[in-house]
C-alpha positions as CSV (number, residue, x, y, z in Angstrom):
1,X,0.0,0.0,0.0
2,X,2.9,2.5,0.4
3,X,3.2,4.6,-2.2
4,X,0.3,4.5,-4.2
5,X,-0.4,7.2,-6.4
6,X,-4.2,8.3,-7.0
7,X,-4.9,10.7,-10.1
8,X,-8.2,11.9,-11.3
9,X,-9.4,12.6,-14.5
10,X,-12.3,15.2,-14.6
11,X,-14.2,16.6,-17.4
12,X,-17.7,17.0,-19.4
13,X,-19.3,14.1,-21.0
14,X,-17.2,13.1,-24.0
15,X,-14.4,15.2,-23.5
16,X,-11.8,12.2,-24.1
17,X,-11.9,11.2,-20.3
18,X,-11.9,7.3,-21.3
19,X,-9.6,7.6,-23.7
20,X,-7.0,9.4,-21.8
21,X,-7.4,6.7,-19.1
22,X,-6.7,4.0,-21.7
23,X,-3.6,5.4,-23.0
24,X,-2.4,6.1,-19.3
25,X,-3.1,2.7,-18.6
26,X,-0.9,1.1,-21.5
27,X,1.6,3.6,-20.9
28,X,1.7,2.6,-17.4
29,X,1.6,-1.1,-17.7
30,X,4.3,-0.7,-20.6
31,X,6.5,0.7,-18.1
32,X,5.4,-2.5,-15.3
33,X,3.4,-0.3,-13.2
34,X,0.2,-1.7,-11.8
35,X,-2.8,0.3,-12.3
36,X,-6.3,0.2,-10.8
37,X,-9.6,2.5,-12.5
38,X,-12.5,3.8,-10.5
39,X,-15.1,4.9,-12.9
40,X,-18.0,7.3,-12.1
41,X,-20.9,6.2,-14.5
42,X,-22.2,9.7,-14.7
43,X,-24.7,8.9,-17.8
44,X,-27.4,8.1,-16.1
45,X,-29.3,4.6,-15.6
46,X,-27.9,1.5,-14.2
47,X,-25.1,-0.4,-15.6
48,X,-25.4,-3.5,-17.8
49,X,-25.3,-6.6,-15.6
50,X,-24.2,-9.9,-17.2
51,X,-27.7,-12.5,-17.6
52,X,-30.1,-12.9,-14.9
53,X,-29.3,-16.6,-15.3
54,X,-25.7,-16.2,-14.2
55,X,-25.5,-17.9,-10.6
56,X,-24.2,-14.3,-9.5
57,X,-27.1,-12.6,-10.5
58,X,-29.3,-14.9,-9.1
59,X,-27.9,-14.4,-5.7
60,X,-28.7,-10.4,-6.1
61,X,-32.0,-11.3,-7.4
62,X,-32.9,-13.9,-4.5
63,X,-31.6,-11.2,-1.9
64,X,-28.4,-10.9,-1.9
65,X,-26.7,-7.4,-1.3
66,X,-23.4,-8.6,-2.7
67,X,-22.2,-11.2,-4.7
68,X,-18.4,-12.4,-5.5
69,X,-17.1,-14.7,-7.7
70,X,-14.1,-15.8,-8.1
71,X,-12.2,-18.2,-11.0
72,X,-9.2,-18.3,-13.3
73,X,-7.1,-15.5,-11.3
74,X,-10.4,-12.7,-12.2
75,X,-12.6,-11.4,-9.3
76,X,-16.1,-10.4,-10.2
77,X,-18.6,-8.4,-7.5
78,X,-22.0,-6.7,-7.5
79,X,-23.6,-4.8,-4.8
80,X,-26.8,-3.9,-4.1
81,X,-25.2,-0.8,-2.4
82,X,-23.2,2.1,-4.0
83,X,-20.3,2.6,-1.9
84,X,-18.7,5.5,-0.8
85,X,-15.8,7.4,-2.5
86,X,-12.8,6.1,0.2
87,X,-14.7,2.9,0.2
88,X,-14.1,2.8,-3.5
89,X,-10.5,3.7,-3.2
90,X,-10.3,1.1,-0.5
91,X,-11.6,-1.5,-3.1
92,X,-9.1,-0.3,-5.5
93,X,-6.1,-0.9,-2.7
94,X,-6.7,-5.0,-2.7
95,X,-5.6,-5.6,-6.2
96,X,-1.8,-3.7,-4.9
97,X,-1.7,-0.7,-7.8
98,X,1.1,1.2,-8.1
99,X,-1.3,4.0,-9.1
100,X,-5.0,4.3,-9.3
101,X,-6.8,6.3,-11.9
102,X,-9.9,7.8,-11.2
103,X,-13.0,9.1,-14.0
104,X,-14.7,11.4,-12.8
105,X,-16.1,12.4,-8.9
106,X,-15.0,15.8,-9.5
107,X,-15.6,16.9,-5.7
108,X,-13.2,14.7,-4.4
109,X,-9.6,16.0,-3.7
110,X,-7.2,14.1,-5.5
111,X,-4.8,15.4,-7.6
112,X,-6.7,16.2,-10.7
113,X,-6.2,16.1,-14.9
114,X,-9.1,18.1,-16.4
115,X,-9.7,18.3,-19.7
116,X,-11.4,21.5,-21.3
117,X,-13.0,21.8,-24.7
118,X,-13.7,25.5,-24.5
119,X,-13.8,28.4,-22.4
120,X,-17.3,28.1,-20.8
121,X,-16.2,24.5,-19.5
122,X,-13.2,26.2,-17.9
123,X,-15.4,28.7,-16.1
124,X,-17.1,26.1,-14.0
125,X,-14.3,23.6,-14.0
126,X,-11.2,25.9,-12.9
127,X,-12.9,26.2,-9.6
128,X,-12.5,22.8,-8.8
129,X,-9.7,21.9,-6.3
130,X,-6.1,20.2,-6.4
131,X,-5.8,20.7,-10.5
132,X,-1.9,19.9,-11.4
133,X,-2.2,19.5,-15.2
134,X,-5.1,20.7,-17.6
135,X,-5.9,19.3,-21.4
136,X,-6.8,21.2,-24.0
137,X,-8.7,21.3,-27.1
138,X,-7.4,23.6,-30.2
139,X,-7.8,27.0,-29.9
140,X,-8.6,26.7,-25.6
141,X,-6.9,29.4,-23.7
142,X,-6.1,28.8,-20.1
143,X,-4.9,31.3,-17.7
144,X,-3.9,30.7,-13.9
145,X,-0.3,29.4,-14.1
146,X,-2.1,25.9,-14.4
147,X,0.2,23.0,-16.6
148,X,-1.0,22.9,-19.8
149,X,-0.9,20.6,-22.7
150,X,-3.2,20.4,-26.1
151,X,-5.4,17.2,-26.1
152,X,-3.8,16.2,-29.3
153,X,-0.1,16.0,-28.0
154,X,0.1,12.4,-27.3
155,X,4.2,12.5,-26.6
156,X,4.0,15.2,-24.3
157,X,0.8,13.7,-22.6
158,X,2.7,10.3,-22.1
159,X,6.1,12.0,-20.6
160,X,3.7,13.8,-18.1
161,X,2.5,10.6,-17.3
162,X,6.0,8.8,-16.5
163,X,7.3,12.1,-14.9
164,X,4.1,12.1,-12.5
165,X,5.0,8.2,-11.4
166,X,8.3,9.2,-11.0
167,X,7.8,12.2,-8.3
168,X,6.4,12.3,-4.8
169,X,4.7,9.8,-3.4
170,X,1.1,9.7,-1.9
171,X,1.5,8.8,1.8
172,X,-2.2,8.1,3.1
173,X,-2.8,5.2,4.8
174,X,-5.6,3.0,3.1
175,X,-5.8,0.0,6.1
């Protein structure tokens, strides 16, 4: 647990959020760190459950406020419950990242990416706290003495990525 790093990514719906989280991830593992993802499904509606004739979902169906499998080295649960946000990170801790990424819960007070696509998303988003790099589209002006890199610089975007891992480390205690 010492030493993991926790990193938010924050922006509007389809900004590039899930995107930026899958090429941190390869870059990541490409360099042998583990990584973990919390996602905040922010579209509204429940999320797609496997069959209701899965033995898992039977057990949520019968009663059940969690169910667990496990097989093969993998780890499958559902809850009847949405946990909280350190409960999630807590989650997170038992597969032993080296970082976890986070999409989305913009009130929480990691260290945060935000990606902007104009102006008028920057007016609400700058206000949110512990920002240490923001993306932007072509043409987006940021000012603040905020890190800034275009959206469509891939190299740069990378780099920050390594150079992130490579600084200091987070010290909380998740036991």
């Amino acid at each position: 647990m010492d030493g993991v790093k926790v990193l938010q990514v924050v922006g509007y719906k389809n900004s590039g959020k899930t995107t930026l989280v899958e090429c941190w991830i390869q870059v990541l593992v490409t360099h042998h760190y583990r990584v973990s993802v919390i996602k905040h499904h922010g579209h509204g509606g429940p999320l797609e459950m496997p069959s209701s004739e899965t033995d898992s979902m039977k057990f949520l169906a019968n009663g059940a406020v969690s169910s667990i499998v496990v097989g093969g080295g993998m780890v499958q649960m559902h809850m009847q419950h949405e946990p909280e946000y350190g409960d999630l990170l807590n989650m997170a801790i038992l597969s032993d990242p080296n970082i976890i990424l986070i999409e989305g819960f913009k009130q929480a007070f990691e260290p945060k990416v935000v990606i902007v696509r104009s102006k008028e998303e920057w007016a609400s988003l700058h206000k949110l706290t512990n920002i240490i790099l923001v993306l932007v589209y072509e043409g987006v002006e940021i000012d603040g003495g905020y890190h800034v890199i275009n959206i469509s610089d891939e190299i740069k975007i990378k780099d920050w990525m390594i150079h992130f891992m490579n600084g200091v480390n987070d010290t909380r205690d998740f036991s």
